[in-house]
C-alpha positions as CSV (number, residue, x, y, z in Angstrom):
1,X,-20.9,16.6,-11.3
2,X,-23.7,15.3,-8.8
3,X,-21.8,11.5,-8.7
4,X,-18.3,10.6,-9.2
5,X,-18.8,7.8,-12.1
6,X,-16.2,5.4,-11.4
7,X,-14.6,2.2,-13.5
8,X,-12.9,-0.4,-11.5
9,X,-9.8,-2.1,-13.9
10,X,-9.2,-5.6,-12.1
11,X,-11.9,-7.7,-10.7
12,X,-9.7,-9.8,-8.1
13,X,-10.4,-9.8,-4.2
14,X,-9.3,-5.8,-4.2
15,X,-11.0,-4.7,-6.8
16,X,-14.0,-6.0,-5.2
17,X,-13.1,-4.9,-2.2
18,X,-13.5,-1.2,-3.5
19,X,-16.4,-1.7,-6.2
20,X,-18.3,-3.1,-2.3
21,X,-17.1,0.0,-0.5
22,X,-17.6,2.7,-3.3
23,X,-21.3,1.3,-3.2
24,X,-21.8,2.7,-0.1
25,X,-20.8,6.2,-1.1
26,X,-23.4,8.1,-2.1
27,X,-21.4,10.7,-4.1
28,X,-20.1,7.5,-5.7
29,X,-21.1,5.0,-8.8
30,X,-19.3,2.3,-10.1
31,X,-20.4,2.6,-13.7
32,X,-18.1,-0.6,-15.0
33,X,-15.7,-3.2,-13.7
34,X,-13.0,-4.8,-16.4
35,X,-10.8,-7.6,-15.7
36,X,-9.5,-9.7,-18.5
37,X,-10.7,-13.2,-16.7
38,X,-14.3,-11.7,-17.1
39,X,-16.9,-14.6,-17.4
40,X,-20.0,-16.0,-16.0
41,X,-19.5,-15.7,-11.9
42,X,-17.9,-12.2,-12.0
43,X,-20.7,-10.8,-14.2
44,X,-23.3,-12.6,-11.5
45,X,-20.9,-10.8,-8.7
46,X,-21.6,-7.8,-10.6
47,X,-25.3,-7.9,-11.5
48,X,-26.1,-8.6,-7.6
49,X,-24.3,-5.2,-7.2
50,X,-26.2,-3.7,-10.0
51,X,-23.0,-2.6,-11.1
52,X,-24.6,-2.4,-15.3
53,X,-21.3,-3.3,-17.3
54,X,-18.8,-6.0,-17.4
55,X,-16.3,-6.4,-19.7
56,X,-12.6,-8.2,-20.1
57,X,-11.0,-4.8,-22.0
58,X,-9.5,-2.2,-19.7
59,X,-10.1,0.0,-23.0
60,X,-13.9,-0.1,-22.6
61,X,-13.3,2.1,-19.7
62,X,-10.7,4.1,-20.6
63,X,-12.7,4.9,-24.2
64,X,-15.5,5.8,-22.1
65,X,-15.9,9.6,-21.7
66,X,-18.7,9.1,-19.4
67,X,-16.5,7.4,-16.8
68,X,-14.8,10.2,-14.4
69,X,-11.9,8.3,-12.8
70,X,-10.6,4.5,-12.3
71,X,-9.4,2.5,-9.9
72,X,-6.5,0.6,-10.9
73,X,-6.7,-2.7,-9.2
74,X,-4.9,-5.4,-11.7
75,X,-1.8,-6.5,-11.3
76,X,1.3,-4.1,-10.8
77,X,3.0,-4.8,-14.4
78,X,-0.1,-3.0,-15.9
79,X,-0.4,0.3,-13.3
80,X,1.9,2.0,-15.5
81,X,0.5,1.8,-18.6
82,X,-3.1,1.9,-17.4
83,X,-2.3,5.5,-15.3
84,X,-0.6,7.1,-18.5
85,X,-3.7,6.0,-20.4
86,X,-6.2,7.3,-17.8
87,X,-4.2,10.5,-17.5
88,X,-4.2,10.8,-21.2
89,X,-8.0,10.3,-21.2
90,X,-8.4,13.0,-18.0
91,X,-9.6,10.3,-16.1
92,X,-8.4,10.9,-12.2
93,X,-6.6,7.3,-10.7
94,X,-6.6,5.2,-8.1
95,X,-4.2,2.8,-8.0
96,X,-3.3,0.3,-5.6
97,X,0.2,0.0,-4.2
98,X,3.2,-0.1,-5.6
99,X,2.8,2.0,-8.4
100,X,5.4,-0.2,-10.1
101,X,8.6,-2.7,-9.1
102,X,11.0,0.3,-10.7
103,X,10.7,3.5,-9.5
104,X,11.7,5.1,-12.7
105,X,8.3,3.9,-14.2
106,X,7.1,5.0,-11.1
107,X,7.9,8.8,-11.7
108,X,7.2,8.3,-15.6
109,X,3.6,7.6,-14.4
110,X,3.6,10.5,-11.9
111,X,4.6,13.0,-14.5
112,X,2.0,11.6,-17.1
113,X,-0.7,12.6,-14.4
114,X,0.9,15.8,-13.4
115,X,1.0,16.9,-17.2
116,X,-2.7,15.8,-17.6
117,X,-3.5,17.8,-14.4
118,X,-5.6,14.5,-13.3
119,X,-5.7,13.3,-9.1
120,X,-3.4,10.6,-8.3
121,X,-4.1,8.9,-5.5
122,X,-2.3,5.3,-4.0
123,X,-3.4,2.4,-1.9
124,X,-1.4,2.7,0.9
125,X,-4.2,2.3,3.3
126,X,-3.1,1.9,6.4
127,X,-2.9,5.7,6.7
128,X,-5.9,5.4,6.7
129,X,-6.5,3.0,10.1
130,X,-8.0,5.3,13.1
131,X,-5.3,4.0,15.4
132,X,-3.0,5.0,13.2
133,X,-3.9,8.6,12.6
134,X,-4.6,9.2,16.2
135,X,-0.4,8.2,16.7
136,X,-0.3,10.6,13.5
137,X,-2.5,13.3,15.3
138,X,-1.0,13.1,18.9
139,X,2.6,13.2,17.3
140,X,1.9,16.2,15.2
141,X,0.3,18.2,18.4
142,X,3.6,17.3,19.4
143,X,2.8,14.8,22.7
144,X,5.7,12.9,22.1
145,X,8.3,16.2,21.6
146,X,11.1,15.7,19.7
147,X,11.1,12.3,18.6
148,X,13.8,10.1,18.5
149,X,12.7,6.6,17.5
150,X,10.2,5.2,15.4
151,X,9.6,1.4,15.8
152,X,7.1,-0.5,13.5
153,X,6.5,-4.8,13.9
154,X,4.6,-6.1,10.9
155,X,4.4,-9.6,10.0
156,X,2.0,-11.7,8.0
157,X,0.1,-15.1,9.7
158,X,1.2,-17.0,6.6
159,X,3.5,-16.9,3.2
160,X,2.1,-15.9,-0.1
161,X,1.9,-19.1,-2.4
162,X,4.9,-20.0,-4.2
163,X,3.5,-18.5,-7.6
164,X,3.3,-15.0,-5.8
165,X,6.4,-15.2,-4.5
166,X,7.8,-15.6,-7.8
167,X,6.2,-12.3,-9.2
168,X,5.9,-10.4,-6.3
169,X,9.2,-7.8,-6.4
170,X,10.4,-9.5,-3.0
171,X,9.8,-9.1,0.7
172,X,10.9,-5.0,0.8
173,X,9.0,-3.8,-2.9
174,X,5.8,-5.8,-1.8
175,X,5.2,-6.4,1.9
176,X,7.6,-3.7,3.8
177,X,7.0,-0.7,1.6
178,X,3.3,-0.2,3.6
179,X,5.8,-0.2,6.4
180,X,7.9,2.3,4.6
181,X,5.4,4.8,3.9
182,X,3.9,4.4,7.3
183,X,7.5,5.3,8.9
184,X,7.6,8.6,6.8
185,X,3.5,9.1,7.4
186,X,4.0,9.1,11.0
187,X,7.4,10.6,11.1
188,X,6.3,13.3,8.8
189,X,9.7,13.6,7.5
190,X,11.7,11.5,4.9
191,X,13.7,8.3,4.6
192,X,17.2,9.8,3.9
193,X,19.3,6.2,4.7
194,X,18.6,2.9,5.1
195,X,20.6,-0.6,6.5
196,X,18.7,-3.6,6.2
197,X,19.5,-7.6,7.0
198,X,17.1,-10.2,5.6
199,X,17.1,-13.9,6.2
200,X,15.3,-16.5,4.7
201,X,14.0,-18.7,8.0
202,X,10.5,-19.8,7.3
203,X,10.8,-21.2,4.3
204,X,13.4,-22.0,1.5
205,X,11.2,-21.5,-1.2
206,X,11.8,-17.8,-0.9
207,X,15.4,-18.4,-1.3
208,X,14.9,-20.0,-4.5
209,X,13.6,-16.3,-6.2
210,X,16.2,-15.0,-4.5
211,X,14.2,-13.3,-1.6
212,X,14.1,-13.3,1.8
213,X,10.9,-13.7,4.4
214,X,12.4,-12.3,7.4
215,X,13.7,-8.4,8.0
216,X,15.2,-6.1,10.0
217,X,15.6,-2.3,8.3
218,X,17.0,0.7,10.2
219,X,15.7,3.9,9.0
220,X,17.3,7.7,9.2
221,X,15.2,10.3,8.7
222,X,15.5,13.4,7.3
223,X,14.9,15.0,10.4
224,X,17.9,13.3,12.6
225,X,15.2,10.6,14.4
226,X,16.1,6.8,13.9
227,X,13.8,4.4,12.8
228,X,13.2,0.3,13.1
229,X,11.2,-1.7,11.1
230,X,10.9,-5.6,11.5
231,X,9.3,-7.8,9.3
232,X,8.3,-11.7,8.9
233,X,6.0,-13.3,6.5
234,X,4.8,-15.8,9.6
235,X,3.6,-14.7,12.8
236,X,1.7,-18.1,14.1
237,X,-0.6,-15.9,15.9
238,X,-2.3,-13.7,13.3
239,X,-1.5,-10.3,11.6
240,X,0.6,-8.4,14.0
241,X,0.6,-4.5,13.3
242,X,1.7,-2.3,15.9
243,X,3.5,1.1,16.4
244,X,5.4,3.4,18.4
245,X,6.8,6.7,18.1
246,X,9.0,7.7,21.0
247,X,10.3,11.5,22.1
248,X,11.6,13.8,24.3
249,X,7.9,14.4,25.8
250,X,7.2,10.5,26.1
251,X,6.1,7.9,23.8
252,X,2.5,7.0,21.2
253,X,2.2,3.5,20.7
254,X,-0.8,1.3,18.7
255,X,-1.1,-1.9,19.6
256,X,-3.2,-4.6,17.7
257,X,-6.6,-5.1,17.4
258,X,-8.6,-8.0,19.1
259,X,-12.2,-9.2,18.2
260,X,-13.0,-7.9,21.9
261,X,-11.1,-6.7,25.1
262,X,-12.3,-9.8,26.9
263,X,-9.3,-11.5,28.8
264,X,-9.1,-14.7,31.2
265,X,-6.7,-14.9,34.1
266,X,-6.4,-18.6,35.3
267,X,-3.9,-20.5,36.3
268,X,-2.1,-21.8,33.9
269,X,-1.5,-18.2,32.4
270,X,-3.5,-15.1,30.9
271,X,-5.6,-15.2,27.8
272,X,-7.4,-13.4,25.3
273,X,-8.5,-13.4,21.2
274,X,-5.8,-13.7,18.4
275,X,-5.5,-10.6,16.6
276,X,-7.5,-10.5,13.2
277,X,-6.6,-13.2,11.0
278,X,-5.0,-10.6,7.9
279,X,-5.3,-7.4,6.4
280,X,-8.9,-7.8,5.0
281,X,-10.2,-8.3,8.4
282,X,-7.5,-5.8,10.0
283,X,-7.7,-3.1,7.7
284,X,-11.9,-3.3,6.9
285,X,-12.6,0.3,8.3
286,X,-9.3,1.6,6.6
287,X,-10.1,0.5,3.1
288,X,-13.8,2.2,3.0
289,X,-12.4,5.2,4.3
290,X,-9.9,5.0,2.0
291,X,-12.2,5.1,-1.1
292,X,-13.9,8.2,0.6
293,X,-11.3,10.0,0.6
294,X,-10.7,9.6,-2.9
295,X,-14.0,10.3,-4.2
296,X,-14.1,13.6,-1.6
297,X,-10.8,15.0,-2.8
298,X,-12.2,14.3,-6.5
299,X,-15.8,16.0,-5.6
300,X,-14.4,18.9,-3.9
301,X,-11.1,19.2,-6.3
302,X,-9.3,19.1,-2.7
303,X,-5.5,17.2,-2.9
304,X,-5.3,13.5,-2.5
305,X,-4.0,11.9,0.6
306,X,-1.8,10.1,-0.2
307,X,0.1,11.5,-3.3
308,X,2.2,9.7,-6.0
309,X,5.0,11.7,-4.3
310,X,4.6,9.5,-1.7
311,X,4.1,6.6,-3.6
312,X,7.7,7.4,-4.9
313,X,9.3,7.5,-2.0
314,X,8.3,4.2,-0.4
315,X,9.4,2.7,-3.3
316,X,13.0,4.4,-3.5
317,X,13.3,3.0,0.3
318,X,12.3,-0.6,-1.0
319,X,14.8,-0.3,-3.6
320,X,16.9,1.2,-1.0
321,X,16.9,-1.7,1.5
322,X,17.1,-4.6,-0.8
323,X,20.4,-3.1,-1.8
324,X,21.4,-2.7,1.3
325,X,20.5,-6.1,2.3
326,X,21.9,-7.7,-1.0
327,X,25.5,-5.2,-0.1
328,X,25.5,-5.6,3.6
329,X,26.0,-1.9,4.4
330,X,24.0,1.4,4.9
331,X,22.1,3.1,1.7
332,X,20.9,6.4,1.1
333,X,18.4,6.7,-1.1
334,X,19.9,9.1,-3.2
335,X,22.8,6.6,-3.7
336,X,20.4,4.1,-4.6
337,X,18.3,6.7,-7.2
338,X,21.7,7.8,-8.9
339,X,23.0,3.9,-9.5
340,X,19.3,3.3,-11.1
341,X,19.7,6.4,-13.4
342,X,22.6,5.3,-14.6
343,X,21.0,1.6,-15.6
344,X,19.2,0.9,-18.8
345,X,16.0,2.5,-19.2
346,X,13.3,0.3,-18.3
347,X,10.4,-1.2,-20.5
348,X,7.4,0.4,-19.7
349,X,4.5,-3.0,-19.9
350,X,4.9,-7.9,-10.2
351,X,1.7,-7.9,-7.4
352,X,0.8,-7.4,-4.3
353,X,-0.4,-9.9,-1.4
354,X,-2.0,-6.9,0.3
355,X,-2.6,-4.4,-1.9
């Protein structure tokens, strides 16, 4: 294999996001791009791309032996289905975050593309952010020692729509579980317990779907440390995404990024840029190295960075902490898992604001 020939399933602002940045790749080609709203502007998109095939049936890619992998980028009701069917095609996945809103679809999926021996790899990008991974680095050199606390702030500059909000899976399946898998990224150790309070306080359309745009969720990890994460889907000031691990050796914080490091000092205060507006503007860098990693661990037949293992896992700790908010107590996640198996299968066939 000289080129990874890939086909991109889902032609909204993410999938185009990745055809753009697997373009730059030069071990890379996008070889098709499906999305069942297919029509005039998206084939112009795609022609200026020179991207040769457009069509509105996933099938057309998945039929297509010449196509290597796919990046699953359509909404999350169809990830399921569409990794079983890549799997069962030996097509190796991308798909963007969360695999599914049930976790038990979730694993169905994983061991679809373990039995197919196909790469599995999920969106979380942020691991992929260079502040991020130098926290990641210095804690794993151990700088920090032993560490004790984890604390992660990450709040939105605005609410989804009222239509998203409706399909979504709720503040802790859609927004926080990036915040979840960042906690166990860093941590390098698992969520084993989870107590989480969220209040509706921006705005009562959330209440009416029964979900909640402000959070607060305590973590315990396997490894004895405690963990904080605070959410809101409105921080008037922009996208705030910041870090800190803290230790017996000291602390490793990351704070947000600014258009520049420029800052006034005047008299009615101190002043500098907003942070960047959201996660398309925040997470740029991130998302192209992101679909490099992919196409390297693919090339080289290296593992994935981030696994469907851990895919699973943020979920159970979404599921986790909107019991625990729903209950009002702690919940381990192998409390939650066990009261899930016991429930009626689910129906194998939802989305993400940042995907």
């Amino acid at each position: 294999m000289t080129r990874l020939r890939i086909g991109i399933i889902g032609a909204g602002r993410i999938g185009r996001l990745h055809a753009d940045n697997l373009l730059l790749h030069p071990d890379a080609e996008v070889a098709a791009i499906a999305d069942p709203q297919a029509g005039p502007a998206l084939r112009e998109w795609a022609a200026a791309r020179s991207i040769p095939r457009v069509d509105a049936d996933a099938g057309s890619i998945l039929n297509d032996r010449l196509i290597d992998a796919v990046f699953i980028c359509s909404p999350t009701e169809t990830h399921v289905p569409l990794i079983v069917e890549a799997a069962r095609a030996g097509k190796h996945v991308f798909c963007e975050k969360p695999v599914s809103l049930d976790f038990r679809l979730t694993r169905f999926a994983l061991q679809a593309a373990e039995r197919a021996g196909i790469m599995l790899q999920v969106g979380f990008n942020r691991r992929f952010d260079r502040s991020f991974r130098r926290v990641k680095q210095w804690a794993e050199e151990g700088a920090a020692g032993e560490l004790h606390l984890l604390r992660v702030t990450s709040r939105d500059p605005e609410p989804p729509p009222e239509a998203y909000i409706a399909m979504s899976g709720g503040l802790f399946l859609d927004m926080a579980i990036h915040d979840f898998d960042m906690a166990r990224y860093l941590c390098g150790s698992d969520i084993v317990e989870v107590y989480a309070r969220g209040v509706v306080r921006i705005d009562p359309v959330f209440a009416r779907y029964g979900d909640v745009d402000t959070a607060v969720t305590t973590l315990v990890f396997a490894n004895g440390a405690l963990g904080v994460i605070d959410n809101s889907r409105k921080a008037v000031y922009g996208y705030d995404q910041r870090v800190e691990l803290f230790g017996s050796g000291g602390s490793i914080a990351a704070d947000n990024e600014y258009a520049t490091t420029a800052m006034l000092h005047a008299a009615d205060g101190v002043h500098r840029d907003k942070p960047p507006h959201f996660f398309l503007e925040r997470y740029s860098a991130a998302y192209r190295e992101e679909s490099a990693s992919f196409v390297r661990s693919v090339m080289r037949g290296e593992p994935v960075a981030v696994t469907g293992r851990d895919a699973l896992q943020a979920e159970l700790a979404a599921w986790a902490a909107r019991q625990s908010s729903v209950a009002g107590r702690p919940v381990r996640l192998a409390e939650s898992e066990a009261e899930a198996a016991e429930a009626a299968e689910p129906t194998i066939g939802g989305g993400s604001h940042e995907n």
